[in-house]
N, C-alpha and C positions, 0 to 999 in steps of 0.2 A: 504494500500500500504506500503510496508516494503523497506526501504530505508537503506542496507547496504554499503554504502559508505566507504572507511578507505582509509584516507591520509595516501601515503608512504613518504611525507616530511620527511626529517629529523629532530631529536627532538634539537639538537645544531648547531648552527654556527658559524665558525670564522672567524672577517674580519681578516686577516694580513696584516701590511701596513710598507714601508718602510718612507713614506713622500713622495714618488715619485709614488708609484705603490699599487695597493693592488690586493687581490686574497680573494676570502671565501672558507670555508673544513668545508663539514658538515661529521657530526657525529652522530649517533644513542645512542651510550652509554658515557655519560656525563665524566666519568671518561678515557676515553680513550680522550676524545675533549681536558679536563684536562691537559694530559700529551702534548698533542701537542700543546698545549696555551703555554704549560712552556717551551717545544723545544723551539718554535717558538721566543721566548721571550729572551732565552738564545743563540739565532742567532744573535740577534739584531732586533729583529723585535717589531714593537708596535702589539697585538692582543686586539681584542673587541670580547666577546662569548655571543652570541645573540643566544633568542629561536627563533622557528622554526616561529612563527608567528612577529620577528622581536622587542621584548623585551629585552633589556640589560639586561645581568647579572652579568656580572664580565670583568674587563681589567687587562691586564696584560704589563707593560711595558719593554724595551728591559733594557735586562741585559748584556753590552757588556764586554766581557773579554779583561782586558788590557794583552797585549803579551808585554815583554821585548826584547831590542835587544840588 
């Protein structure tokens, strides 16, 4: 019996969290999750990039831009 099975999972995820709220974006190609960890981060956002079967891999914390007035 030939059991061809294939998870369409995504291979990254991201939690984004403000401290109040969160949201997850998954991603297929690591380097694109990448860039939107570092958006997300440069929002002010906290992000967590977990694999697909929910293994940490990297955080990324918010980088808030101070504005002058």
């Amino acid at each position: 019996m030939n059991n061809n099975h294939h998870s369409d999972s995504p291979t990254i995820l991201l939690r984004v969290t403000d401290g109040s709220f969160h949201m997850h974006r998954a991603f297929n190609d690591f380097q694109q999750a990448s860039q939107s960890a570092e958006a997300y981060a440069g929002a002010g956002f906290s992000v967590a990039m977990m694999s697909a079967t929910g293994r940490f891999l990297m955080r990324f914390d918010t980088r808030r831009q101070r504005v002058a007035v």
